[in-house]
KOLDREN-534427 format. One record per residue (C-alpha): x, y, z; residue in one letter. Coordinates in steps of 0.1 Angstrom, whole numbers, plus 5000, padded with zeros to 4 digits. Layout:
<sites>
XYZA...
</sites>
This chain:
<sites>
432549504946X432849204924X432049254887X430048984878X428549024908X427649384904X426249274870X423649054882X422449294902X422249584876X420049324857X418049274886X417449644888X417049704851X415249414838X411649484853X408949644852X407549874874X404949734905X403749804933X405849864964X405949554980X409049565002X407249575037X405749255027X408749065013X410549185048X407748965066X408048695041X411848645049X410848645087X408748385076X411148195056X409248245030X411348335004X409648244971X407048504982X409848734991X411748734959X408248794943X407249114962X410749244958X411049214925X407649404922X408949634946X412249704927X410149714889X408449994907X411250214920X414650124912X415750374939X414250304967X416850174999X414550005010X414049774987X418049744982X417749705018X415249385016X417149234990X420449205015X417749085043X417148805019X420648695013X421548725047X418948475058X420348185073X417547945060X417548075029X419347835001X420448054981X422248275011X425248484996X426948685020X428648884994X425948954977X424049075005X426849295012X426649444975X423049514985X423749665017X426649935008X424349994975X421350134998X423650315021X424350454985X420350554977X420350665012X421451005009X419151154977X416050924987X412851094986X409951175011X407850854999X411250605002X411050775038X407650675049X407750355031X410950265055X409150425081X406350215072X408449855073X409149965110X412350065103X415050335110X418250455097X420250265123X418349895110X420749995080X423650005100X422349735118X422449515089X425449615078X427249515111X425149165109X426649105072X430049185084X430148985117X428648685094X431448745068X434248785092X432848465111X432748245082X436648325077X437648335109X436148035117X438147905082X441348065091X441948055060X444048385043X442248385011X439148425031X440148705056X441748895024X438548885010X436648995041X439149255046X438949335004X434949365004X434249465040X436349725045X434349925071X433449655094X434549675125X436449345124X438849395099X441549525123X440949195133X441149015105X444249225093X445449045125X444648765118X445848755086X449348865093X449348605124X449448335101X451648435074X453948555103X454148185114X454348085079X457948315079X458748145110X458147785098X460247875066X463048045087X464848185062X465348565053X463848555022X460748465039X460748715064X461648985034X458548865021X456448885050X457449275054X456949345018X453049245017X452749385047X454649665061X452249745088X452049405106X452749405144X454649125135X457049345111X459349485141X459949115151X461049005113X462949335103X465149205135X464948855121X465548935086X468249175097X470248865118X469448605089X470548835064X473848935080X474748545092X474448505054X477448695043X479448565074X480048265043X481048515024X485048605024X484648794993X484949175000X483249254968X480149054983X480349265019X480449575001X477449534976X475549405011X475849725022X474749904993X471349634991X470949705027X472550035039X469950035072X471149675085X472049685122X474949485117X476549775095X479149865118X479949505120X480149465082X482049755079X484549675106X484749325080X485449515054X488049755068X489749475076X489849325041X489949635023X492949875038X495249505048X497449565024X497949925032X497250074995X497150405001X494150384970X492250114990X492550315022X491350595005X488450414993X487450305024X487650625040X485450835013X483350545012X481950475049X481550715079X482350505110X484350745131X486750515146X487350355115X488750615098X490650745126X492350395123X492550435086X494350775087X496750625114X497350365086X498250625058X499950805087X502550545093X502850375057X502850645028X501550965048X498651155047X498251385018X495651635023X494751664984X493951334983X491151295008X487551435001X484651415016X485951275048X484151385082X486251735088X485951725127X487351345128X489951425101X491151775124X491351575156X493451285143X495951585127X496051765155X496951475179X499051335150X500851715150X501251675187X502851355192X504751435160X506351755175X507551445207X508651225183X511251475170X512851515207X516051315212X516051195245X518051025273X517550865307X518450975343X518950805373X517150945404X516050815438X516250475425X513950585396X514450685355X513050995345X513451075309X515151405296X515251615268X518751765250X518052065266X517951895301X514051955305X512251665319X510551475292X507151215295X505151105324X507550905347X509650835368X509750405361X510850175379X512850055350X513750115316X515049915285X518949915291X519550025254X518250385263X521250415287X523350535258X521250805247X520250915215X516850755224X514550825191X512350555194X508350625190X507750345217X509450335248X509850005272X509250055305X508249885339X506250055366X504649885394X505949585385X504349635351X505649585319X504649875300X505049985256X504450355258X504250585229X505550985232X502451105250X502750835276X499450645260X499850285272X499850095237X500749745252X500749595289X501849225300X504749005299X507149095270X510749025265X511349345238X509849465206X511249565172X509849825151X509449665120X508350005098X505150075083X503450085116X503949775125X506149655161X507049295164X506749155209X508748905214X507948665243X509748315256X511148325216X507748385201X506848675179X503648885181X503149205165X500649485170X500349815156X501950145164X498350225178X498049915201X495949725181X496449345178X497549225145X499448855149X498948715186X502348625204X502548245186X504848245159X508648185153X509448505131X507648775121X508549035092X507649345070X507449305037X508049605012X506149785036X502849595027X502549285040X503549065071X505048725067X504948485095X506548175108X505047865117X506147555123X508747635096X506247725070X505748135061X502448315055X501048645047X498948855069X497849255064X498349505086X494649375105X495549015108X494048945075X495648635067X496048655028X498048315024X497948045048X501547925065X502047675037X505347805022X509047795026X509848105015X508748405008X509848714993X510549024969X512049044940X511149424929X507849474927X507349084924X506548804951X507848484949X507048244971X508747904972X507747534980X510247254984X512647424961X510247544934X508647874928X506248094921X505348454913X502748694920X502549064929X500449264959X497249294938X497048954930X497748834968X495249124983X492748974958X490148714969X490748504942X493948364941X495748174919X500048094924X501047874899X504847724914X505947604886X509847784880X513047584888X514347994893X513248314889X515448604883X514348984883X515449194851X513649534865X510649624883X508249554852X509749184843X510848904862X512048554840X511348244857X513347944848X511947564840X514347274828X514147314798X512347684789X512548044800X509248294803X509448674807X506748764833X505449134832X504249304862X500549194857X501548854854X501048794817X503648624803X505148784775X507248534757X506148244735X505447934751X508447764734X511648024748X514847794751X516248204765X515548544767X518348844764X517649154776X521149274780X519749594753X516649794745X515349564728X514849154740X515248864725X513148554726X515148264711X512747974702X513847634688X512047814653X514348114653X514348454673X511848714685X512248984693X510249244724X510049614727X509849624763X508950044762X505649944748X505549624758X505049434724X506449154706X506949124668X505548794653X508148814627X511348514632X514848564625X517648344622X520148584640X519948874662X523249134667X523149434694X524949704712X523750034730X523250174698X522549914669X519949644666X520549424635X518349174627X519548864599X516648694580X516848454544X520348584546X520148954547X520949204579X518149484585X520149744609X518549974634X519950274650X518350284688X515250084686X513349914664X510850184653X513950364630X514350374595X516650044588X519449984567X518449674544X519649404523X522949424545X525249064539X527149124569X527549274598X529449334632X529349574659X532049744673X532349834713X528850004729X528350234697X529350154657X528149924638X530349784604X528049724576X529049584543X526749554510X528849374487X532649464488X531649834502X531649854541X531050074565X531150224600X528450394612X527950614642X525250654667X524650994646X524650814614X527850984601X529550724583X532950624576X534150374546X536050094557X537749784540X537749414547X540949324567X541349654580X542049684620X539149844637X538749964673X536150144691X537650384717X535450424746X535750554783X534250334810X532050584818X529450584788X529950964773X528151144745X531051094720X532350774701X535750724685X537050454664X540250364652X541450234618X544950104611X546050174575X549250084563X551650204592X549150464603X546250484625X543250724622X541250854647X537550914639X535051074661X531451074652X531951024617X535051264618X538751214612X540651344638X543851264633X546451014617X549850894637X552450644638X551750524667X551150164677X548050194696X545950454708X543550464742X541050674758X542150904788X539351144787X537251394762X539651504736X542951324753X544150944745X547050774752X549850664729X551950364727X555050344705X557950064714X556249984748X556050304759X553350534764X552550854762X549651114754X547651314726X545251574721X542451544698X544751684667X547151434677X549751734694X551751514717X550751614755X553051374775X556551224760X556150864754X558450754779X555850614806X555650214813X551850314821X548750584817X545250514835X541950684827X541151014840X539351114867X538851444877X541251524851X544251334866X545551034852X547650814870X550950744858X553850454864X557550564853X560450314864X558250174891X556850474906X553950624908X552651014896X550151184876X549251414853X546751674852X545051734818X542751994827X545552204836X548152054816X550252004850X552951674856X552651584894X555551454905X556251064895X558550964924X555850784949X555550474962X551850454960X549150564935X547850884942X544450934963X542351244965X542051404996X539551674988X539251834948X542152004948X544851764972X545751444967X547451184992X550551084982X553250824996X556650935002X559850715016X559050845047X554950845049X552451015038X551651395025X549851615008X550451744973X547751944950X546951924915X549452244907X552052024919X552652204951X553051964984X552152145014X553151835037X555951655031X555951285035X555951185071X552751045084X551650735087X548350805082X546651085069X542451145073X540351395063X539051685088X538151985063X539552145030X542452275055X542952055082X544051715084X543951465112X547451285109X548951025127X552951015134X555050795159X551850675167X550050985182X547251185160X547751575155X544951775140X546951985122X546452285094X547552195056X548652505045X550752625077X552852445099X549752505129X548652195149X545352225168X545652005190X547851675197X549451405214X546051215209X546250845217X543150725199X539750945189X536350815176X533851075154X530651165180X529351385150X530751405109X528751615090X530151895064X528952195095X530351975124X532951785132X533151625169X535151355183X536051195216X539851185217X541950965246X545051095259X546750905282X544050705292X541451025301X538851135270X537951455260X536151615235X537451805207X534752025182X535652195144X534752545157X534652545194X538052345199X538352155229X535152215244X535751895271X539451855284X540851485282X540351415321X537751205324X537350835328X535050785299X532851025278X529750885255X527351135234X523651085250X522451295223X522051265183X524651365157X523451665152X522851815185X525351625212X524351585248X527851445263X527751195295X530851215311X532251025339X535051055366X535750745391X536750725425X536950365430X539050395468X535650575480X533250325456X531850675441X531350805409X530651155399X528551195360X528751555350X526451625316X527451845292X525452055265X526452065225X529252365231X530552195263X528452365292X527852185324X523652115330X523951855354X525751655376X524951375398X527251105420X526350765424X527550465443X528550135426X525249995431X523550295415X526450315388X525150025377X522450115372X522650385347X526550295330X526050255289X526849855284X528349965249X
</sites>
């Protein structure tokens, strides 16, 4: 009820005093339009009993009246709900004066419903909202507010309409949720809404949608949008995501084929992911993964190709009408197998799922679940699934670091992800990796980025470098005319603006700047502000030269210097010579130093394989002195001294050499025109124009009369070249085979496969046994440490010869190919009878048993012959 309203009325009530009842007769006066009168006897009336309905009753009769000038419908509506409220505790007298006036309980009612129609008329009749709120506000039991409710939401419905956008029809189901119109907006809203983010590229901006409006009907839709945004770049995190995030079935199936194919599926790292779609994709993946691992080859029946297993069980759905001629060979381990049936061109995976059907020239698997279709020199690719990801329209098509897809058209390269995604538009002439950086390239300049930046939906390449070149994974330098900048892998650059060039030869980097240098510790990736006029460095020692003193670090930067140095110098990978005044110094990696002179020859002795240990020599006088980490070793007479290995050097007096022991105990008379560095313990030696060697672990002269240096044949042998050929000598200094091959390759520790007048012999090094020989030519089928195998020709016919089993093929066949891998052989042999246009294949197992055998005429030959 309105206040003020309701005020009045309670003054009305209040304010008089108490008359007679004269409610009968103000009834008749409002009948009669006279309403002066009226107002008079109700007033007496209401002075006498405040209580009485009836008189409530007459006052809404009043104010009802359509003559009447001062006609309130509200009011008379107060009046009528406040006698239905006297109604109830009204008194015997109240109930013969109404009976009195000639009325009955239902002339309440009946009043009532006249207010009501009267109210609702007036703002129907309006069509006005205000007006059928207020009805609907202050009339709430009439009988024709459903009807204005109708109404009401009728025209703001066509208000939503009018305006046409989403945000009208969100406000429309707001106010009111219970319109008949509401089913029609929540489907308009629900369009609207989603056509709005088909503007929106941004994934960010897709994925809050779907937390604003998680009921849309368009979800799937959106989701599908994002899925194709979000696991493009096949991050195994962003797949992740997307799969702990949403729950559309088929979508995650797709994303765990993604993680299948690119990094793998690691149990641990997926939670909360639907447990019956998760076990069906590993158990088909566990299936077709248990086919994959069969080797396979092709057979030729009835004019048909069946596939085959090693064990000669029949393998996939089949037979074809034809098959890819590169499976002829054998050793088929391709997921996807070409074939034509029907006249068909058919991709097939293990299971025989058709993945691709249609006109197709070949395919490429390009890794990472990805197969390029080539077609009339166009380049297509789709997944390992079947699903389209690049239509059949470009020139080339490649896999980038297992991430990406770079495509060709009309000469210029783009990106695309594993969904078709296209993450940079064919603008580019090049594009590539450099470690974990991109670089892409535009009429001869370039620019860097990494994945995160390209998967991003703001993008910015700046191409800016004349060249870029990569230092490891974290840095890349990129080159301009004049400058250099060191680039880390977020794509800050790291050196000052002004860099003329950047070393980073050592552990530490230096910026040179047209001020000075600068210098970067690239472990934790800061840069001192500090400028120095001269930078020194080796594996070990950092010295740094400002206002004309050295500071001198052992390692990195972060040890306790040596300061106030006036010069310095540093000596091979690992001393550094200090002086302070007249007094200098060499210092070791371990800080042992050793006093040193201006003048004085110094040499670091190092091998070239970096070791633990660090030697220098100082010539004094007529002497030289050997120091190792700080420590004098020795002092000779020698001319020069050299590193042969840990604890052993050589010696050179009159232009001859020899060798020394760590105490300087001569090891070899110096009487050798050459000594080399040892490995393994051997040196190689040179005497008078031959070759020998010497073995310092055992202390052992080889022999110095060959023609050749000396070339391991196993640990313990070594091939050496006699007058005659080649043999076999061992570190002892035994020789087992004399010189007389002219070839000698390795079989095992104790066999050999050597060739003389021409013909290879396998034959045993430490007895005078040949296996097997006479061989014209042989070619490895399997070389592994367990198994040796290989297909040998003797006079024109092949055979094949294994390390344990021997000849498990004899050499009488007209040509012999493994169908099988290198591990497990599957051996197609063939024997030719070209005067009766017939050939006969027999197939053998790994240890040489017959499983099948088949003859074909020429035409049919043809048909199933390996081309290689």
């Amino acid at each position: 009820m309105n206040k003020v309203r309701y005020i009045s009325l309670l003054l009305i009530l209040f304010v008089h005093m108490v008359h007679a009842d004269r409610s009968k007769q103000a009834l008749r006066a409002i009948e009669k339009e006279d309403y002066d009168k009226a107002k008079e006897y109700l007033q007496r009336s209401y002075d006498k009993d405040s209580l009485n309905p009836l008189v409530s009753y007459s006052y809404a009769k009043l104010y009802v009246a359509q003559t009447y000038e001062g006609q309130d419908l509200d009011i008379a509506n107060d009046y009528i709900l406040h006698a239905f409220l006297l109604l109830p505790n009204r008194t015997e007298a109240h109930t013969n004066e109404i009976e009195k006036a000639d009325l009955t309980l239902q002339s309440f009612d009946q009043l009532k419903d006249e207010i009501d129609s009267l109210a609702y008329m007036r703002a129907d009749t309006l069509h006005d909202v205000a007006q059928l709120e207020h009805f609907i506000l202050h009339h709430g039991t009439a009988a024709q507010v459903p009807a204005a409710i109708a109404q009401r939401d009728s025209i703001r419905f066509k208000e939503a309409e009018v305006d046409g956008t989403w945000q009208a029809y969100q406000a429309f189901m707001n106010a009111y949720p219970d319109a008949n119109q509401f089913p029609i907006a929540k489907i308009r809203f629900d369009k609207l809404i989603y056509e709005s983010t088909l503007f929106s590229d941004k994934l960010s901006e897709l994925e809050e949608f779907l937390v604003k409006y998680p009921q849309t009907p368009f979800r799937g839709k959106i989701e599908k949008r994002i899925y194709d945004k979000k696991v493009a770049g096949l991050q195994e995190e962003d797949i992740l995501s997307f799969i702990h995030t949403y729950h559309n079935d088929q979508l995650i199936r797709r994303a765990l084929g993604l993680l299948y194919h690119s990094v793998g599926i690691k149990k641990d790292k997926l939670k909360n992911y639907n447990q019956q779609v998760y076990k069906q994709f590993m158990d088909s993946v566990a299936y077709l993964e248990q086919l994959n691992a069969a080797v396979l080859f092709p057979m030729y029946l009835d004019h048909q190709y069946s596939f085959y297993g090693l064990a000669g069980d029949e393998f996939l759905k089949g037979p074809y009408d034809e098959i890819s001629r590169k499976y002829l060979c054998g050793n088929v381990t391709e997921e996807i197998l070409e074939v034509k049936q029907n006249g068909e061109q058919l991709l097939l995976n293990r299971a025989g799922t058709v993945i691709y059907q249609g006109q197709l020239d070949g395919y490429e698997d390009l890794g990472a679940g990805v197969l390029a279709l080539t077609l009339d020199s166009q380049v297509g690719a789709i997944t390992m699934t079947g699903d389209v990801i690049l239509p059949i329209e470009y020139e080339e098509i490649k896999v980038l670091d297992g991430h990406l897809i770079s495509f060709r058209e009309k000469g210029k390269i783009g990106l695309a992800g594993i969904t078709g995604k296209v993450f940079l538009e064919p603008a580019y002439d090049d594009i590539f990796l450099e470690g974990g950086f991109w670089v892409v390239e535009l009429d001869g300049v370039f620019g860097v980025t990494n994945l995160r930046e390209i998967l991003s939906d703001e993008k910015e390449i700046a191409i800016k470098y004349e060249e870029v070149e990569l230092i490891n994974q974290d840095y890349i330098v990129g080159y301009t005319e004049e400058l250099e900048s060191l680039i880390s892998a977020d794509l800050k650059v790291v050196s000052p603006d002004s860099t003329l060039s950047i070393n980073t030869m050592h552990a530490i980097w230096v910026f040179r700047t047209p001020e000075g240098y600068r210098v970067y510790d690239k472990e934790k990736a800061s840069s001192e502000e500090a400028i120095y006029h001269d930078v020194l460095q080796n594996d070990d020692w950092l010295g740094l030269r400002k206002y004309g003193k050295w500071s001198v670090y052992s390692q990195n930067i972060e040890s306790e210097p040596i300061l106030n140095v006036d010069s310095l110098k540093l000596l091979g990978d690992d001393i550094a010579i200090v002086f302070m005044g007249s007094q200098g110094m060499a210092i070791f990696p371990n800080r042992q130093v050793v006093n040193v002179n201006k003048g004085e020859y110094l040499q670091a002795l190092s091998s070239s394989r970096r070791t633990l240990t660090h030697y220098l020599v100082i010539k004094r006088g007529e002497e030289l002195e050997l120091y190792r980490d700080g420590k004098l070793q020795f002092r000779s007479a020698y001319d020069e001294l050299g590193f042969i290995s840990e604890g052993f050097f050589s010696v050179k007096k009159d232009g001859k050499y020899g060798a020394v022991d760590e105490k300087g105990r001569l090891i070899m008379k110096v009487r050798y025109n050459a000594i080399g560095e040892a490995k393994k313990g051997i040196a190689d030696v040179l005497v008078d124009g031959k070759f020998g060697a010497f073995n310092f672990d055992d202390k052992v002269l080889l022999r110095t009369n060959y023609f050749e240096k000396l070339k391991p044949y196993n640990d313990n042998i070594l091939v050496v070249k006699e007058e005659n050929g080649y043999g076999l000598l061992d570190r002892m200094n035994q020789e087992w085979v004399r010189g007389s091959y002219e070839k000698i390759e390795y079989w095992s520790d104790s066999t050999f496969l050597g060739r003389k007048n021409g013909k290879w012999e396998l034959r045993a090094i430490y007895t005078d046994e040949v296996l097997i020989g006479d061989i014209d030519l042989f070619q490895y089928l399997s070389n592994s440490q367990d198994k040796k195998v290989i297909e040998i020709s003797v006079n024109s016919l092949y055979g094949v010869y294994h390390s344990e089993r021997g000849l498990i093929i004899p050499a009488e066949y007209n040509d012999i190919y493994n169908l099988g891998s290198a591990e497990q052989n599957l051996y197609y042999a063939e024997k030719a009878f070209p005067e009766a246009d017939y050939y006969v294949v027999v197939y053998y197992d790994d240890r040489g048993e017959k499983i099948k055998s088949e003859a074909y005429r020429s035409d049919e030959y043809e048909s199933i012959v390996c081309d290689e």
